[in-house]
N, C-alpha and C positions, 0 to 999 in steps of 0.2 A: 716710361710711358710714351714717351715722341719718336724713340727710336721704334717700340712696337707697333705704332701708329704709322710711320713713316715706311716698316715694313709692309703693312695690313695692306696700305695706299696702291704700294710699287707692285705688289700681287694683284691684287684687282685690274688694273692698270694692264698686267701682264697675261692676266687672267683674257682679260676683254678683249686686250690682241688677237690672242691665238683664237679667241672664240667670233672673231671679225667685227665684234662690237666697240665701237667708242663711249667710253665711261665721258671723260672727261679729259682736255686739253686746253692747253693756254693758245694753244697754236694753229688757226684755221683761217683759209679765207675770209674774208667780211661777207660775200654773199656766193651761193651758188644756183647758176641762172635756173626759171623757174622752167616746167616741161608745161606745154600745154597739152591740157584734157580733149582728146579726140573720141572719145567712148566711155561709157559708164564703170567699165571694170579697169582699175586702175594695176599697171602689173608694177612689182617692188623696182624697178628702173625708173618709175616714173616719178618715184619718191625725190622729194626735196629734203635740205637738212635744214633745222634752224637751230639757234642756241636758249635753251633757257640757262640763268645763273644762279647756283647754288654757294654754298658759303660752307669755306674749308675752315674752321673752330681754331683760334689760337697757333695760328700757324704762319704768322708774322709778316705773312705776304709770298710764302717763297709757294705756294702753288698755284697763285695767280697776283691778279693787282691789290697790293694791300687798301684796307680799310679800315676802320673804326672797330676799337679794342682786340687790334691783333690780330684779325681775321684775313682772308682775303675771300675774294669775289671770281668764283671759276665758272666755266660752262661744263653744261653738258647736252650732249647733241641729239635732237630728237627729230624724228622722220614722219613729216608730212606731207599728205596729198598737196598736190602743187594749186596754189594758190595769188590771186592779186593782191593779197591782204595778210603777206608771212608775217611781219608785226603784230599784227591782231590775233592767231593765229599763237605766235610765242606766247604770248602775255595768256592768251589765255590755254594753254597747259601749264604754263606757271603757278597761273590763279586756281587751275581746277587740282591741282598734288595738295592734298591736305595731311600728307606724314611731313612729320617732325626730320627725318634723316630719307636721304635718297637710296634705297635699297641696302646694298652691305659696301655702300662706299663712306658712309660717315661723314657725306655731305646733309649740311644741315638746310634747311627751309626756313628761314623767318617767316613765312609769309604763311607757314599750318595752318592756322587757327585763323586765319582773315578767311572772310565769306564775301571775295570779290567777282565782282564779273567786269566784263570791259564793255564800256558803253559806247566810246567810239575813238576813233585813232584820225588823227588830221596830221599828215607831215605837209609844214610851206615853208619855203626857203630854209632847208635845212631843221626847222626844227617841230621835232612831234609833241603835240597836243594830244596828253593821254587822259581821257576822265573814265573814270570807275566809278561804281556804284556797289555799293552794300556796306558791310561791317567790316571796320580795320580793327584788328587786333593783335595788339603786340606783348612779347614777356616780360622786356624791361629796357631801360636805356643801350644796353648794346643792341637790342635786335632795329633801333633806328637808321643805326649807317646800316646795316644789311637787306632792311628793304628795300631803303633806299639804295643802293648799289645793284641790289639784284633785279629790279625794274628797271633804272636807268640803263642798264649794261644791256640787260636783254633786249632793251631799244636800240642802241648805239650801235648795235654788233651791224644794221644796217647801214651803208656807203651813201643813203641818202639823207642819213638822221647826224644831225652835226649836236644841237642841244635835245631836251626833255624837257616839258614841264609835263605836272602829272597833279590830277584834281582827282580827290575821291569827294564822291558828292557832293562836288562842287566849290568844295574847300584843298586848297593849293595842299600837298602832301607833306612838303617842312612846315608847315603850320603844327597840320596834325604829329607829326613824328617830335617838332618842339613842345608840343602840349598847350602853345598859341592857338589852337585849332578847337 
């Protein structure tokens, strides 16, 4: 099963090369500077990349940074209008993907079945102030560290974001993810 897996992966991967698309890597600059908007029509050069992170299932760490029940925590790079607010911006194509697995990469979402939006982003000295608002839903004790990783990371991928904290309405998010919440 991990060898067909690990084949399935390396095709996709090879697949998205030839096709000039980036599935996913462990390996990218932390930021690419932003283009500013001179005109209403934006042309595909004027695109920015940001990372959202999705979560490789029982795969020990080795296709990104490991986590919680053996999973790891990878990107995948997604293209948008250039913006002062690329953080706000990740989190929310993060929060808006409501499938369970990321296309035919077999990257998993904890985050499906939450009905988040992001209410506001403050980075000061290093660290961003992420509060949410609506409904968190999770499947069970492993999908904890994977929100948790796949929020924090999509924050951190930023050179000006050193920590995270992160409130879903208003309640600190290890609270909720401990069941203290």
């Amino acid at each position: 099963m991990r060898l067909s897996r690990s084949i399935f992966l390396a095709a996709a991967v090879t697949l998205a090369a030839v096709a000039g698309v980036s599935i996913w890597s462990p390996v990218m600059s932390r930021s690419a500077p932003l283009a500013r908007l001179h005109s209403s029509a934006i042309s595909p050069l004027q695109l920015t990349m940001v990372r959202i992170y999705l979560i490789a299932l029982n795969d020990g760490g080795r296709a990104g940074k490991r986590i919680g029940c053996g999973d790891s925590v990878v990107p995948v790079f997604k293209k948008i209008q250039p913006t002062s607010m690329p953080l706000t911006r990740a989190l929310g194509l993060l929060l808006a993907d409501h499938s369970a697995y990321y296309g035919q990469s077999g990257l998993y979402n904890a985050l499906y079945q939450a009905r988040l939006t992001v209410s506001s982003v403050v980075i000061r000295n290093g660290r961003a102030t992420i509060r949410l608002g609506g409904k968190m839903i999770v499947r069970g004790v492993c999908d904890d560290p994977r929100v948790d990783a796949q929020l924090k990371q999509t924050a951190r991928q930023f050179p000006s974001v050193k920590s995270v904290a992160i409130f879903v309405n208003g309640i600190p998010l290890w609270k909720l993810l401990s069941g203290k919440g």
